[in-house]
C-alpha distance (Angstrom), angle and dihedral (degrees) to the residues before:
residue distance angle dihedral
X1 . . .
X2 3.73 . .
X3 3.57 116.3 .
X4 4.39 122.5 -174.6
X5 3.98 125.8 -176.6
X6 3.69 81.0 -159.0
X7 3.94 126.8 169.0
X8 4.18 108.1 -56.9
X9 4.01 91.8 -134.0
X10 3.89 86.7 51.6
X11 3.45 116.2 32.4
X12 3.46 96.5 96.0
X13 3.79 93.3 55.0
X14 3.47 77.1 60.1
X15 3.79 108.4 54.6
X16 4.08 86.2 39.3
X17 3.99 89.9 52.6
X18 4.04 96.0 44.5
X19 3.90 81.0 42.1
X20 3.86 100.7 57.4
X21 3.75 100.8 20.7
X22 3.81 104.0 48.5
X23 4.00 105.4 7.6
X24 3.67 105.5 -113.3
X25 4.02 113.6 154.1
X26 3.40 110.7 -127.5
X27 4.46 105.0 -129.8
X28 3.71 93.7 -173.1
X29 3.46 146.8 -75.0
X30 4.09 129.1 -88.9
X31 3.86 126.5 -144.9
X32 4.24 123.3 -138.0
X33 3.28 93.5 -148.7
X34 3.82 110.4 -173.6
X35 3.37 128.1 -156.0
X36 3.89 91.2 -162.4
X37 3.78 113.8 40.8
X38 3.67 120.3 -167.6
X39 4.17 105.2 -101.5
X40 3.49 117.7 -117.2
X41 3.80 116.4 -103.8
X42 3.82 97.4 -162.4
X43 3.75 91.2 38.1
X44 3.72 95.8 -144.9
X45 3.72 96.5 119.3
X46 4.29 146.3 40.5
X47 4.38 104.6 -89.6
X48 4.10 104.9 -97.0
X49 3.49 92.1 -102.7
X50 3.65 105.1 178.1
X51 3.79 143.0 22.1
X52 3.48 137.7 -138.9
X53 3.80 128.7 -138.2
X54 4.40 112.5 -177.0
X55 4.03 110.7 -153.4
X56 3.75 116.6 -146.2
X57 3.89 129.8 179.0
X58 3.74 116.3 -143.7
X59 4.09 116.1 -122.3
X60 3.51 119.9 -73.5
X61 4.36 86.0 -9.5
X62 3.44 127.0 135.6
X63 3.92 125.6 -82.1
X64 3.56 112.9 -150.7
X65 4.03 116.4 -178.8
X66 3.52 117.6 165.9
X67 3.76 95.3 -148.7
X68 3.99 87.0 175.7
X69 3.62 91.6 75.4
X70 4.14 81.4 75.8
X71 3.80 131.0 -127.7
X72 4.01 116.2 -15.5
X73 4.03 113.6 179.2
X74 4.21 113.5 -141.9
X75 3.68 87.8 -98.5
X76 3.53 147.3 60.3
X77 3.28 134.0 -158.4
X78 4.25 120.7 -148.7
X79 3.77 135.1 139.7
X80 3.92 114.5 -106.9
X81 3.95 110.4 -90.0
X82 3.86 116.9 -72.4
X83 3.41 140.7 163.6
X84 3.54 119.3 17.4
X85 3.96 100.9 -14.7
X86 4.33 80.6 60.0
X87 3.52 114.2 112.2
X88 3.78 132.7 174.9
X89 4.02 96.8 -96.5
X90 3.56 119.2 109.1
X91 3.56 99.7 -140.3
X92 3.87 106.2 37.2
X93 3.23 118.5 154.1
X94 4.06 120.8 -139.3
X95 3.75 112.3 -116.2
X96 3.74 99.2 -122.0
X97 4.07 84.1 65.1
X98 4.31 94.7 61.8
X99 3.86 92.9 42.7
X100 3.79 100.9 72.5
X101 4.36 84.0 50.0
X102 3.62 93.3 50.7
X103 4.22 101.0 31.9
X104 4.33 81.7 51.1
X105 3.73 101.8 38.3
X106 3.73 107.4 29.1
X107 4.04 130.4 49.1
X108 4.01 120.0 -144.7
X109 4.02 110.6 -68.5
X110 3.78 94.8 20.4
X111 4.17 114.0 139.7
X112 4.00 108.4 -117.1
X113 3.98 117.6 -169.5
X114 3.86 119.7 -149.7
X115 3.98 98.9 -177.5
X116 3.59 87.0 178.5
X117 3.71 101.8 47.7
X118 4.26 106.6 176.3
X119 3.22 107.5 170.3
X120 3.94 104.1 -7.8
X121 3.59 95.0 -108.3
X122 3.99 95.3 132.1
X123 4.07 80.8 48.4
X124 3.84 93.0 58.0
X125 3.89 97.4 39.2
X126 3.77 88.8 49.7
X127 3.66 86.5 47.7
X128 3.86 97.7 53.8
X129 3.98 91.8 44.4
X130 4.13 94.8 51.9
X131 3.78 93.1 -107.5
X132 3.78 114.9 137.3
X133 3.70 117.5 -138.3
X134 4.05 153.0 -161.4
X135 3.45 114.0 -147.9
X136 4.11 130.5 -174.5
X137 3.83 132.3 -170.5
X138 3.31 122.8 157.2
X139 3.51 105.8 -170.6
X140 4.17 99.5 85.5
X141 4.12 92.0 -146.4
X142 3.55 84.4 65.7
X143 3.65 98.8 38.9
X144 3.58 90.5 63.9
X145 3.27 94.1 53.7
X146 3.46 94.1 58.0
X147 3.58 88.1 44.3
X148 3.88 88.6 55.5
X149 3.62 100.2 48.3
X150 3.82 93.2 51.1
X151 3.70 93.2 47.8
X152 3.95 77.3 50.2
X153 3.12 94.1 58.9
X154 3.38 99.0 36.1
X155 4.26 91.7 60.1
X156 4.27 86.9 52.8
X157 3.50 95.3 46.6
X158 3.73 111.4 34.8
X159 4.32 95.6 -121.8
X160 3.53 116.5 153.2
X161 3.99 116.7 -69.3
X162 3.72 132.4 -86.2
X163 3.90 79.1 -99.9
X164 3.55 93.8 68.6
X165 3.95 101.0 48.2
X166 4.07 114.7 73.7
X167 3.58 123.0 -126.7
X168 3.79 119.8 -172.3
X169 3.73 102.6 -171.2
């Protein structure tokens, strides 16, 4: 399953182009909906008040949907991160918003990718629903950030140390 918050004027260019040129089956799309949108500074335009993720399965792969987890609706609906869980990306996304992707589409000790990691937040859900995972950033701000909130994490919920996870800055 390959699943992309991905720019909201273009993420149907998307789905059509990974449709068409490579075969994946496009399973939906998922709205961010948030109940409290940056304001806008210039004040020339509505708050971005939601987000859009598409969800695409890869030719011939396998579709995993954990159906047992019970009804979800396409959306959901969370403040922006705050408090503690805020970090210094622009785009983070709050945890609550990855845990309905990976508790549907993933079973305990799959492998998850995030090539474009952020802020580590699909890192830290994966973590606290048994999923292993890859992640990638290549911007090293944000890397240790990532690093940081898995050592985090780590401390509160006695995981192996920052020794034992790999960073390749």
């Amino acid at each position: 399953m390959f699943i992309a918050f991905f720019d909201r004027d273009r993420i149907n260019f998307l789905s059509h182009y990974l449709q068409s040129q490579h075969g994946f089956k496009c399973k939906g799309y998922f709205s961010f909906i948030k109940q409290n949108p940056v304001p806008q500074a210039r004040k020339v335009k509505f708050q971005n008040g939601w987000e859009e993720a598409v969800m695409l399965q890869k030719p011939d792969g396998k579709l995993t949907f954990n159906y047992e987890n019970g009804q979800q609706p396409d959306y959901i609906i969370l403040p922006i991160c705050s408090g503690n869980e805020r970090t210094e990306h622009p785009t983070q996304k709050p945890l609550k918003a990855m845990y309905p992707f990976i508790k549907y589409f993933t079973n305990k000790n799959d492998l998850i990718l995030d090539p474009f990691a952020g802020s580590g937040t699909t890192a830290v859900a994966a973590r606290n629903l048994g999923r292993r995972f890859i992640v990638m950033e290549k911007e090293p701000k944000y890397a240790e950030i990532i690093r940081n909130r898995l050592n985090n994490f780590n401390t509160k919920h006695g995981k192996p140390n920052a020794a034992q996870i790999s960073f390749n800055l």
